[in-house]
C-alpha positions as a Markdown table, in Angstrom:
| # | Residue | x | y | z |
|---|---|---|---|---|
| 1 | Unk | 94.3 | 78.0 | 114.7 |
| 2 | Unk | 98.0 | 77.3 | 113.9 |
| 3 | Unk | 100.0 | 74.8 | 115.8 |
| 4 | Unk | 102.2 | 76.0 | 118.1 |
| 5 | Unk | 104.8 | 77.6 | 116.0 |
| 6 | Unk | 104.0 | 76.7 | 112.8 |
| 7 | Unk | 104.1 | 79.7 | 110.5 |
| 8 | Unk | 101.4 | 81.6 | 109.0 |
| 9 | Unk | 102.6 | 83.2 | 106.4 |
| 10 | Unk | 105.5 | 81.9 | 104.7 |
| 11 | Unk | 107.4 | 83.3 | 102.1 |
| 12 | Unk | 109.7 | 80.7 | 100.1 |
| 13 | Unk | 112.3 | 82.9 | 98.1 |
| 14 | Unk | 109.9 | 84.8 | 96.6 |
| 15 | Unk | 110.2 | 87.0 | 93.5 |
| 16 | Unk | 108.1 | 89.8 | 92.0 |
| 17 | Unk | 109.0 | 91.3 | 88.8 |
| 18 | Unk | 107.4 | 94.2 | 87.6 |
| 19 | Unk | 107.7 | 95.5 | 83.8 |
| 20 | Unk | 108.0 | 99.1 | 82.6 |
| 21 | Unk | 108.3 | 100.6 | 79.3 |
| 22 | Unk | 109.9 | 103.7 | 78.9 |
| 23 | Unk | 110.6 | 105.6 | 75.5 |
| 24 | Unk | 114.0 | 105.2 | 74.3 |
| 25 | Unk | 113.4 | 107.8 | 71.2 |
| 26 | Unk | 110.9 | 109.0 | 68.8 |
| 27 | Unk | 108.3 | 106.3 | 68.6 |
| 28 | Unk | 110.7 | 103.6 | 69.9 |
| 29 | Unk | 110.6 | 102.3 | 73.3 |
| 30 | Unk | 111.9 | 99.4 | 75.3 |
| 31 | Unk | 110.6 | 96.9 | 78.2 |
| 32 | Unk | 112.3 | 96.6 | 81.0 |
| 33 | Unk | 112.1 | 94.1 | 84.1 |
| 34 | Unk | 112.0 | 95.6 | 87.3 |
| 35 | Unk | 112.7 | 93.5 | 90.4 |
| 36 | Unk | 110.4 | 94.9 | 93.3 |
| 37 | Unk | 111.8 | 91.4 | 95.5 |
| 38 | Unk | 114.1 | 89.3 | 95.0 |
| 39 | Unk | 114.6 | 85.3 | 96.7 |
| 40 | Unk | 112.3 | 86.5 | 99.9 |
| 41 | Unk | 112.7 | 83.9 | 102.7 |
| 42 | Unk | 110.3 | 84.5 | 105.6 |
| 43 | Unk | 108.3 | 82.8 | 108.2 |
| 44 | Unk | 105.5 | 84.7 | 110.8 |
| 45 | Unk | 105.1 | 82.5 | 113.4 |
| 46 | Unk | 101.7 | 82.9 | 115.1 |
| 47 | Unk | 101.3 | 85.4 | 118.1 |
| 48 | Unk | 104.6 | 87.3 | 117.4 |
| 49 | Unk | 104.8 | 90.9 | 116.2 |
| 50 | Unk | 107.3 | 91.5 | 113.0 |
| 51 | Unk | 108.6 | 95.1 | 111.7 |
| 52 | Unk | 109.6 | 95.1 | 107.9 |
| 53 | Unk | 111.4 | 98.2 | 108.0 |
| 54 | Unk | 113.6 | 99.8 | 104.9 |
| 55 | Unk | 114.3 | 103.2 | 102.8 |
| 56 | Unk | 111.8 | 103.9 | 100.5 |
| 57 | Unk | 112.0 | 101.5 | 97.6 |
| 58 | Unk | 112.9 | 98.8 | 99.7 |
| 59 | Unk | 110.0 | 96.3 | 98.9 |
| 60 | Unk | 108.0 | 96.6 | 101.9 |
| 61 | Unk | 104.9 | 97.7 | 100.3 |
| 62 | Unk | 105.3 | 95.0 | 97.7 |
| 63 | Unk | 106.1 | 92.2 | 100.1 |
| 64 | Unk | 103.2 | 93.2 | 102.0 |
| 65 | Unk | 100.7 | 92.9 | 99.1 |
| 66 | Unk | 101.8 | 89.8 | 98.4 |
| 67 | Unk | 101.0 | 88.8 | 101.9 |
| 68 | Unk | 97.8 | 90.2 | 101.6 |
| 69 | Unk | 97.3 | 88.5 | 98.4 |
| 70 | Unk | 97.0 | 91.6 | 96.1 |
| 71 | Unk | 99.7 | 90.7 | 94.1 |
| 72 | Unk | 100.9 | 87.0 | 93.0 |
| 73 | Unk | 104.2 | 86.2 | 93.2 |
| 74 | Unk | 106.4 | 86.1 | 89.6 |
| 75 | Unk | 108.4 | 83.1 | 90.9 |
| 76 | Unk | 108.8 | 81.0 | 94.5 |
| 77 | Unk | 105.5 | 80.3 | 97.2 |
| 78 | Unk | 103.8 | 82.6 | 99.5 |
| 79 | Unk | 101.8 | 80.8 | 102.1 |
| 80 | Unk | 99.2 | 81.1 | 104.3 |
| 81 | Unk | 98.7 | 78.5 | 106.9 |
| 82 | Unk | 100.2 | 76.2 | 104.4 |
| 83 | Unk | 97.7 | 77.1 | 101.5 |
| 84 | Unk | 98.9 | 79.4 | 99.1 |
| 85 | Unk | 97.7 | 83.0 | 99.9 |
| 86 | Unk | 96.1 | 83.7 | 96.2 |
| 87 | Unk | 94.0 | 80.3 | 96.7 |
| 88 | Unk | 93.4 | 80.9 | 100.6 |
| 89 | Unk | 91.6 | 84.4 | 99.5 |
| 90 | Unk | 89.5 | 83.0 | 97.0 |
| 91 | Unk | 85.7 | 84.2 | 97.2 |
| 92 | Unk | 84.1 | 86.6 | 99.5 |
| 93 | Unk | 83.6 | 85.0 | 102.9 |
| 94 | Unk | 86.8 | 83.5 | 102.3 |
| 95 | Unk | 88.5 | 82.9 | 106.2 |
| 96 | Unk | 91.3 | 84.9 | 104.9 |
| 97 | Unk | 89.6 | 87.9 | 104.6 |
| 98 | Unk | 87.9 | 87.1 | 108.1 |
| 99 | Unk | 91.2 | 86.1 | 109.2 |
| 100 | Unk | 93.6 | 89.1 | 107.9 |
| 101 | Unk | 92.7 | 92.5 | 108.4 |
| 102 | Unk | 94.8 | 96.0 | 107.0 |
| 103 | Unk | 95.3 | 99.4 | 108.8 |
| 104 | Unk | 96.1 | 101.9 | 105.8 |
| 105 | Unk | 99.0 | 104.5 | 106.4 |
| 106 | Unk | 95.7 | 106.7 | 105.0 |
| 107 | Unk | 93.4 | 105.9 | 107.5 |
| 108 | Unk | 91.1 | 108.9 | 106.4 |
| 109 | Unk | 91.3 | 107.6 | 102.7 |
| 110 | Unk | 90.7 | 104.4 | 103.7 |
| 111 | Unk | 87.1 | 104.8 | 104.9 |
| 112 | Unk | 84.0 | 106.0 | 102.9 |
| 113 | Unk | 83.5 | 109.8 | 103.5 |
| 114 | Unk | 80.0 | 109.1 | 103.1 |
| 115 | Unk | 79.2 | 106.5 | 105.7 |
| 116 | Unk | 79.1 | 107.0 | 109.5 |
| 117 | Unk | 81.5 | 105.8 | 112.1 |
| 118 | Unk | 79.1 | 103.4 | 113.1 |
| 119 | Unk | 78.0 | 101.9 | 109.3 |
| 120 | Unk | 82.1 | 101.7 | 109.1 |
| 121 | Unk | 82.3 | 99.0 | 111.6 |
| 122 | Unk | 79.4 | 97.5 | 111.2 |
| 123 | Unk | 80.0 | 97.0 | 107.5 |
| 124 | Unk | 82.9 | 93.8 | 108.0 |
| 125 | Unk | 80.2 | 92.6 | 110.8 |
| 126 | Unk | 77.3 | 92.0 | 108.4 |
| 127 | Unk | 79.7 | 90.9 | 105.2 |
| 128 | Unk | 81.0 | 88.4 | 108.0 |
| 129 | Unk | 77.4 | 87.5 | 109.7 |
| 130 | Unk | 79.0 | 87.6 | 112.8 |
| 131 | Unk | 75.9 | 88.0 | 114.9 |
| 132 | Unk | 72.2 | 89.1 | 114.5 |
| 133 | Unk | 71.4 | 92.4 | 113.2 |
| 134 | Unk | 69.2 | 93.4 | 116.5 |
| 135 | Unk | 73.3 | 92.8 | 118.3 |
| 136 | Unk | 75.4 | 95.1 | 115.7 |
| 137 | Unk | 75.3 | 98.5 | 117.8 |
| 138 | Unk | 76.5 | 96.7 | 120.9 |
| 139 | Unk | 79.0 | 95.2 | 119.3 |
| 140 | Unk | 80.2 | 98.8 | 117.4 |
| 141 | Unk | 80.0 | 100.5 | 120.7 |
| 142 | Unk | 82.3 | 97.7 | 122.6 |
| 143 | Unk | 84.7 | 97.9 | 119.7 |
| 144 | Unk | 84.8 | 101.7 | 119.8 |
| 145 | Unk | 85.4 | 101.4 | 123.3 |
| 146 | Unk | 88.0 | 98.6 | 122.7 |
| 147 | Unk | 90.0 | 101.3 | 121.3 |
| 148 | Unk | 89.5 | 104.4 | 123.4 |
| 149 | Unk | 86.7 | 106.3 | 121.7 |
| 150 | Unk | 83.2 | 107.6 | 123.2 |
| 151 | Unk | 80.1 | 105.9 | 121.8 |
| 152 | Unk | 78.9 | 109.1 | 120.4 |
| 153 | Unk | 81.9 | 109.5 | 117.9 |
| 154 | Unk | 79.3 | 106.5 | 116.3 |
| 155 | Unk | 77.1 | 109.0 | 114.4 |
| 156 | Unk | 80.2 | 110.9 | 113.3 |
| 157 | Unk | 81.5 | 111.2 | 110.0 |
| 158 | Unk | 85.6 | 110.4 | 109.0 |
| 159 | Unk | 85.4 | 114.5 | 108.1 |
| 160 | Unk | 84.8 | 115.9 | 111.6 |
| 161 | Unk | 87.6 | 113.2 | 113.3 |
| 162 | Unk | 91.0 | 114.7 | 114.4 |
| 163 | Unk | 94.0 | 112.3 | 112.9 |
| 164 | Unk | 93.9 | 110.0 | 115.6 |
| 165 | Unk | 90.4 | 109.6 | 116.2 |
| 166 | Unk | 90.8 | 108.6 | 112.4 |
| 167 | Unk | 93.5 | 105.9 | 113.1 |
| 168 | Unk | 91.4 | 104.3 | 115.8 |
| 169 | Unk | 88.1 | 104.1 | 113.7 |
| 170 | Unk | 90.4 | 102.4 | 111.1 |
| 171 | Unk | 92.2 | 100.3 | 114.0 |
| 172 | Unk | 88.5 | 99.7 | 115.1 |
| 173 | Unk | 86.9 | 98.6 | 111.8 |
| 174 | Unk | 90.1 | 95.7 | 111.4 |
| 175 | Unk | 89.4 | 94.1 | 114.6 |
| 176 | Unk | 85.1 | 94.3 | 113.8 |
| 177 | Unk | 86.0 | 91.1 | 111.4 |
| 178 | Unk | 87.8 | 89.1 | 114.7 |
| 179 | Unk | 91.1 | 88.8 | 112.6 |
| 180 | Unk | 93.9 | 87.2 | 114.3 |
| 181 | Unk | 96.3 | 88.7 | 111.8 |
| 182 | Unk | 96.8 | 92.5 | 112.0 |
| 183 | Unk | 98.4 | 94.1 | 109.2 |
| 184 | Unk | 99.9 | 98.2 | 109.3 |
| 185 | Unk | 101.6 | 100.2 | 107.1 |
| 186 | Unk | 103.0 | 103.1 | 108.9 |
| 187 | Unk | 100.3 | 103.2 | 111.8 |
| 188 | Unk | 101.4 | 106.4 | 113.5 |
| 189 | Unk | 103.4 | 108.1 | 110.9 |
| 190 | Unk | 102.0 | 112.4 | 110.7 |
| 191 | Unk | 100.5 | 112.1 | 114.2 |
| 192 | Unk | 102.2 | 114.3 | 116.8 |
| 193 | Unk | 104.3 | 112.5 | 119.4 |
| 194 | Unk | 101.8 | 111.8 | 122.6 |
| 195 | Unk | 98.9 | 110.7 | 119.9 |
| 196 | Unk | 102.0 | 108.6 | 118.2 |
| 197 | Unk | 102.2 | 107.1 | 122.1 |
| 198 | Unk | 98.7 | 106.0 | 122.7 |
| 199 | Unk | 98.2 | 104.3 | 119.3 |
| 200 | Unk | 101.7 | 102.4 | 120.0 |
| 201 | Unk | 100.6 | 101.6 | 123.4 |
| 202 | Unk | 96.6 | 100.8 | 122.1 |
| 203 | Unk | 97.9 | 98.4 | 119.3 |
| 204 | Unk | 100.7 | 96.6 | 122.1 |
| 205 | Unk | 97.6 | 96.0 | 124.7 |
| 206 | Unk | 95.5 | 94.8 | 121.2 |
| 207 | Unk | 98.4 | 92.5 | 120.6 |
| 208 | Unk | 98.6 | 90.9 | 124.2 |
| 209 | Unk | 95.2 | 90.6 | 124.7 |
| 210 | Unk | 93.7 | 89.0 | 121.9 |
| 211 | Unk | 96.7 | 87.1 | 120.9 |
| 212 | Unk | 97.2 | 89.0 | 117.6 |
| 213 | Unk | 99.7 | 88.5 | 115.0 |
| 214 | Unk | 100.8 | 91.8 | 113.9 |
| 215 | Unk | 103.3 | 92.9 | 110.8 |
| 216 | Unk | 104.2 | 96.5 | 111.0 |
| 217 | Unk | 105.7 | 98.4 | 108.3 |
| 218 | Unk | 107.8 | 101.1 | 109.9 |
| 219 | Unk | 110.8 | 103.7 | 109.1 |
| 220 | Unk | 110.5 | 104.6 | 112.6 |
| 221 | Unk | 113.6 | 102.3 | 114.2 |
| 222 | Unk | 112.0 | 103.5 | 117.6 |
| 223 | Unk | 108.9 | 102.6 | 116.8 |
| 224 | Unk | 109.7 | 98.6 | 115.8 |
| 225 | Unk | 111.6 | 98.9 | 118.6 |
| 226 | Unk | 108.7 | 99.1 | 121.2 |
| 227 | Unk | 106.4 | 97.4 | 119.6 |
| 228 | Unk | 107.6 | 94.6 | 117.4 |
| 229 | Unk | 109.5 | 91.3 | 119.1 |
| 230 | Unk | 111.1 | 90.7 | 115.9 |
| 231 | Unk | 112.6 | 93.0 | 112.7 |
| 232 | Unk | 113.1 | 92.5 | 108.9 |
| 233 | Unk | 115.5 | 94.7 | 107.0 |
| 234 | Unk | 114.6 | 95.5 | 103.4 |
| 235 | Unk | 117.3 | 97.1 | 101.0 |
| 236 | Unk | 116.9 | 96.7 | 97.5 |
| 237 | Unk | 114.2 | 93.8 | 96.8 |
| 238 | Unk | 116.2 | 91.4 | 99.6 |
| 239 | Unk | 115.4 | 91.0 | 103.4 |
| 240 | Unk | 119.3 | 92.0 | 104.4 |
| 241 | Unk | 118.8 | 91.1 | 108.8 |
| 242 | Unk | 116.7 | 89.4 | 110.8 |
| 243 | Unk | 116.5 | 88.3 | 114.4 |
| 244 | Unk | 114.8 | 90.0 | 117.6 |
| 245 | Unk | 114.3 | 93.7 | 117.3 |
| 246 | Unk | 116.4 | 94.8 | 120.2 |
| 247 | Unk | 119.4 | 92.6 | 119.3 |
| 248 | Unk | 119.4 | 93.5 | 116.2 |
| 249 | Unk | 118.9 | 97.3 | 116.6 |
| 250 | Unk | 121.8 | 97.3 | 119.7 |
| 251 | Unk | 124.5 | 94.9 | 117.5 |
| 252 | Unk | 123.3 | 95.3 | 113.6 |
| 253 | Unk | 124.7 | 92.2 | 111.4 |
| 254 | Unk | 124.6 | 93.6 | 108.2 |
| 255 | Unk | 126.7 | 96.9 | 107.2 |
| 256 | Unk | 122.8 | 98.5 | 106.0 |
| 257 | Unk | 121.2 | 97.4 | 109.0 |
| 258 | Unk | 123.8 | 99.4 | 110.9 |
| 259 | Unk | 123.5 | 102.8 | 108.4 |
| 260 | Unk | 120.2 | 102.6 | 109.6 |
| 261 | Unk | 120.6 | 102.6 | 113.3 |
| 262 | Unk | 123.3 | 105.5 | 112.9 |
| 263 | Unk | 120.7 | 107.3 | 111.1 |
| 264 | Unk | 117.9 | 107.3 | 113.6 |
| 265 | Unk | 118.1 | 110.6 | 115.5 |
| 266 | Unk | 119.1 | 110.6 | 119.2 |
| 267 | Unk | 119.1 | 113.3 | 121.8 |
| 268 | Unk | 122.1 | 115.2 | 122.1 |
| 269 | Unk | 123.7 | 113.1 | 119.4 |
| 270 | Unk | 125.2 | 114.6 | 116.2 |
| 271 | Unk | 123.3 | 114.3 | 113.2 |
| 272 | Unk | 125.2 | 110.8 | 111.1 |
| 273 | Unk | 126.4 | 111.4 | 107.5 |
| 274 | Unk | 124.4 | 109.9 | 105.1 |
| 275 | Unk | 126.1 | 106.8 | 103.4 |
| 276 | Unk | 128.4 | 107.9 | 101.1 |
| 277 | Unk | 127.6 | 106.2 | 97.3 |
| 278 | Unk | 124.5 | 106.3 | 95.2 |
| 279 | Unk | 121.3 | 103.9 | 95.3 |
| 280 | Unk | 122.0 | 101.3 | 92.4 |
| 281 | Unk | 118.9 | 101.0 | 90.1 |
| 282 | Unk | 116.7 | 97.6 | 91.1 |
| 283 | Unk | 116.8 | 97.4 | 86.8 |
| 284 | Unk | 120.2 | 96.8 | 86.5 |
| 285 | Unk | 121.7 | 95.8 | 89.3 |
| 286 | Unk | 125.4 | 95.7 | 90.0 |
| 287 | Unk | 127.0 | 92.3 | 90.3 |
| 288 | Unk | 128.1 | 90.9 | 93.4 |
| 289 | Unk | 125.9 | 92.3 | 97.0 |
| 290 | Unk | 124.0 | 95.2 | 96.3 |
| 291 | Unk | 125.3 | 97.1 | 99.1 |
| 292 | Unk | 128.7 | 97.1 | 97.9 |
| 293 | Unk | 128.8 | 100.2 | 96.4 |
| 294 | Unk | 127.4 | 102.2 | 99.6 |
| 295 | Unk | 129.1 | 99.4 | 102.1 |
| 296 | Unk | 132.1 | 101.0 | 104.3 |
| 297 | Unk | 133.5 | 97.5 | 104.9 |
| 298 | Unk | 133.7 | 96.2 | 101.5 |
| 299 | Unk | 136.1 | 94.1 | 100.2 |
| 300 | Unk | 137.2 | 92.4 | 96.3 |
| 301 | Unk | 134.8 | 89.7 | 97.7 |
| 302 | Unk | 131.7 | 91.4 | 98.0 |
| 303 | Unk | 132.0 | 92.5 | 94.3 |
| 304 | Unk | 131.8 | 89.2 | 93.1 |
| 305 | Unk | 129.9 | 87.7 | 95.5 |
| 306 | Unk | 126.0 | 87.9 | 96.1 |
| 307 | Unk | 125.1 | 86.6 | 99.8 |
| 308 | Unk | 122.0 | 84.5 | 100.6 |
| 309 | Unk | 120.0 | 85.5 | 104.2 |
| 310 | Unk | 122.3 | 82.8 | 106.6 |
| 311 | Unk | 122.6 | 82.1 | 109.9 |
| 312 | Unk | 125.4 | 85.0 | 111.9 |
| 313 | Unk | 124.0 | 84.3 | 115.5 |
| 314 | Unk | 121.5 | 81.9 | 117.4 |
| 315 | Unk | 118.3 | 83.6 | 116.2 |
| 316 | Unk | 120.2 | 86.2 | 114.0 |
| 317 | Unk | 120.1 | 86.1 | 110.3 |
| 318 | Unk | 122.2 | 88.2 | 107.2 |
| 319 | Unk | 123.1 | 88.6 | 103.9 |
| 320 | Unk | 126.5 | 89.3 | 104.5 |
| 321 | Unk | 130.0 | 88.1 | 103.4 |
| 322 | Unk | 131.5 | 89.6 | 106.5 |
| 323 | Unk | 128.8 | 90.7 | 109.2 |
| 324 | Unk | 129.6 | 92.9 | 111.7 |
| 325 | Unk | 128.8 | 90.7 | 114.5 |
| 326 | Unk | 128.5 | 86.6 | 114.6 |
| 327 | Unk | 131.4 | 83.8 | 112.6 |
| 328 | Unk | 133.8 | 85.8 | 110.4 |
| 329 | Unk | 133.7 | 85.0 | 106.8 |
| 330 | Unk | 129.6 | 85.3 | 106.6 |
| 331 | Unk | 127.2 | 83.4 | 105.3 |
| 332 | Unk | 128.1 | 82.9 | 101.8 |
| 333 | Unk | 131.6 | 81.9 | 102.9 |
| 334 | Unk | 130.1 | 79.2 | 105.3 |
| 335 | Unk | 127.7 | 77.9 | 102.4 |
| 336 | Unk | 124.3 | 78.8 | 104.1 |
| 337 | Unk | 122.3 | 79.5 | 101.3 |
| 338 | Unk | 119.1 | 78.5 | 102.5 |
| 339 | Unk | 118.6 | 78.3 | 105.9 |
| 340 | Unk | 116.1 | 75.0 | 106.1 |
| 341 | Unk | 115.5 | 74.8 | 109.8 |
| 342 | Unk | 112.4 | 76.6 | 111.6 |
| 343 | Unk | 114.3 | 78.8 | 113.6 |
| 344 | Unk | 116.2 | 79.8 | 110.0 |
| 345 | Unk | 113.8 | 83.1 | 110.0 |
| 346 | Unk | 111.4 | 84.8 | 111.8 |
C-alpha cells in the first residue's frame, strides 16, 4: 500500500510523439511528428477519484495507456508507486497487473463471446491464484452479487446480456483480480439515463467501500461531476485545469475549461455557440498557448507566450496567462513553471 498521500501514479512532464507518413505526391512522401501529449504533470494520490475529461483528440486515451503501461513515454517519467510503470508491469503475475484493472468503453468487445459469464471472472482469479479451485464459484457468485446481478446470469453468455448487464460483468471481472486501482474509459456512455444512474451509483459505493482509486475518462461534465473528487482538462496534448471537480466546474480557470462548462446542456437553458476558431493541428502547432486562436480573452501575450500548468488558487491549477479566476497575470507571468510541491497537482 501507498503511504498516506504519496502518489501512485505520477506523470513527470511527459511526452508522446507519434510518427505518420503521409504521401506528399507520386511516390514521394514525408514523416511527420505528431504530439499525442505534451509536458504532462500529474500526480493520483491514493483513494481519490480523478476525471480526465477533453474533446476528442485531447490525449486522454493516450495518457491513459501510458498509465496502463501500453505505451512508453517518448520523453519525461511515468510512475507507479515510484517504479516506472513499463518496469512495474514486467512479467505476467506482475502486481501491477493484480493491482490495476481496466473497464473498456466496449464492454461487450471486451470479453470473449465464447466464454461464459462465469469462466469470465474466474479467468483473472486462476491467472492470479487467488484461492483454491474447489472456492472459484463462490467467489464468482459474491462478485456478481457485488455488483447487482443474479447468480444465474453465471451460465450466460456476453450475447444474451442487455448493455448494462454487459458493463457490470466487465465492472465484475476488474474487481475478480482485487485491484486497488480502477481504470474506465467512458463507463456509462450509450446506456439510457436510469441504467447510466445505477452504474454511477454502483462504481461510487465500489469506490467507498473498498477504498479504490479510480480514473475516469468522461465527456460527460455531469458525470465527473458526481463521481470524481478531482478533474483534469485535456486540450490539445496539455492537461489545461486542475483542482476539485466542483470548484473547478462552478468557477473554470482556464478560458477552455470554461467553453466546456457553457457547453454542457442544461434544462431550460439555451443551447451555447460553439467556440468560434478552428482546432489547430497537434503537427504544427501555432506558437504561443494553443488556445489562442479559439480563446475569447486573448491578448498580444498569449501569442507569444506558451503557459506551463501553475498554481491560480489553493488546490487550483492552469495553463493560463490570464485565468479567469485566482492572481491576475497567470502562471507564466508569476514564473510557475513547474509546480514542485505535493499539492502542485492532483
Amino acid at each position: 500500500m501507498s503511504e498516506e498521500g504519496a502518489p501512485i501514479f505520477e506523470l513527470l512532464d511527459v511526452e508522446k510523439i507519434f510518427t505518420i507518413t503521409r504521401a506528399t505526391g507520386p511516390l514521394k512522401r514525408e514523416t511527420l511528428r505528431l504530439p499525442a501529449l505534451d509536458g504532462v504533470r500529474l500526480r493520483i494520490k491514493q483513494n481519490t477519484s480523478l476525471a480526465l475529461v477533453g474533446e476528442s483528440g485531447s490525449g486522454k486515451s493516450t495518457l491513459v495507456r501510458i498509465l496502463l503501461g501500453l505505451n512508453e513515454p517518448s520523453n519525461g517519467q511515468a510512475l507507479f508507486r515510484g517504479r516506472p510503470i513499463v518496469e512495474a508491469r514486467k512479467g505476467l503475475r506482475a502486481p501491477f497487473h493484480r493491482d490495476v484493472a481496466m473497464i473498456y468503453q466496449d464492454a461487450r468487445g471486451s470479453l470473449n463471446p465464447r466464454m461464459s459469464v462465469e469462466a469470465l471472472i474466474a479467468e483473472p482469479i486462476r491467472h492470479f491464484r487467488l484461492c483454491a479451485e474447489k472456492e472459484i464459484p463462490a467467489r464468482v457468485a459474491a462478485l456478481l452479487a457485488r455488483v447487482g446481478l443474479p447468480a444465474d446470469v453465471a451460465k450466460a453468455y456476453p450475447a444474451g446480456l442487455s448493455g448494462g448487464q454487459v458493463r457490470r460483468v466487465a465492472i465484475a471481472r476488474a474487481l475478480a483480480s482485487e485491484p486497488s486501482v480502477l481504470v474506465a474509459d467512458e463507463a456509462v456512455s450509450g446506456l439510457d439515463v436510469s441504467t447510466q444512474a445505477q452504474l454511477l451509483n454502483l462504481l461510487a459505493d465500489l469506490k467507498r467501500t473498498m477504498g479504490l482509486t479510480l480514473v475516469f475518462i468522461t465527456h460527460d461534465l455531469g458525470v465527473a461531476s458526481y463521481l470524481c473528487q478531482e478533474i483534469a482538462v485535456l486540450y490539445l496534448g496539455r492537461i489545461v485545469e486542475t483542482g476539485p471537480t466542483n470548484d473547478v466546474l462552478n468557477a473554470p480557470a482556464h478560458p477552455y475549461s470554461a467553453a466546456l462548462r457553457r457547453a454542457a446542456p442544461a434544462f431550460f437553458e439555451p443551447i451555447a455557440e460553439p467556440l468560434p476558431g478552428e482546432i489547430p493541428s497537434p503537427v504544427n502547432l501555432p506558437p504561443g498557448c494553443r488556445f489562442a486562436g479559439r480563446c475569447p480573452r486573448r491578448q498580444d501575450d498569449c501569442l507569444a507566450l506558451d503557459p506551463p500548468l501553475g498554481r491560480v488558487l489553493p488546490g487550483r491549477h492552469a495553463a493560463c496567462i490570464h485565468p479567469l479566476t485566482g492572481s491576475p497575470g497567470g502562471p507564466a507571468e508569476r514564473g510557475d513553471a513547474a509546480p514542485s510541491n505535493p499539492d502542485a497537482v492532483l
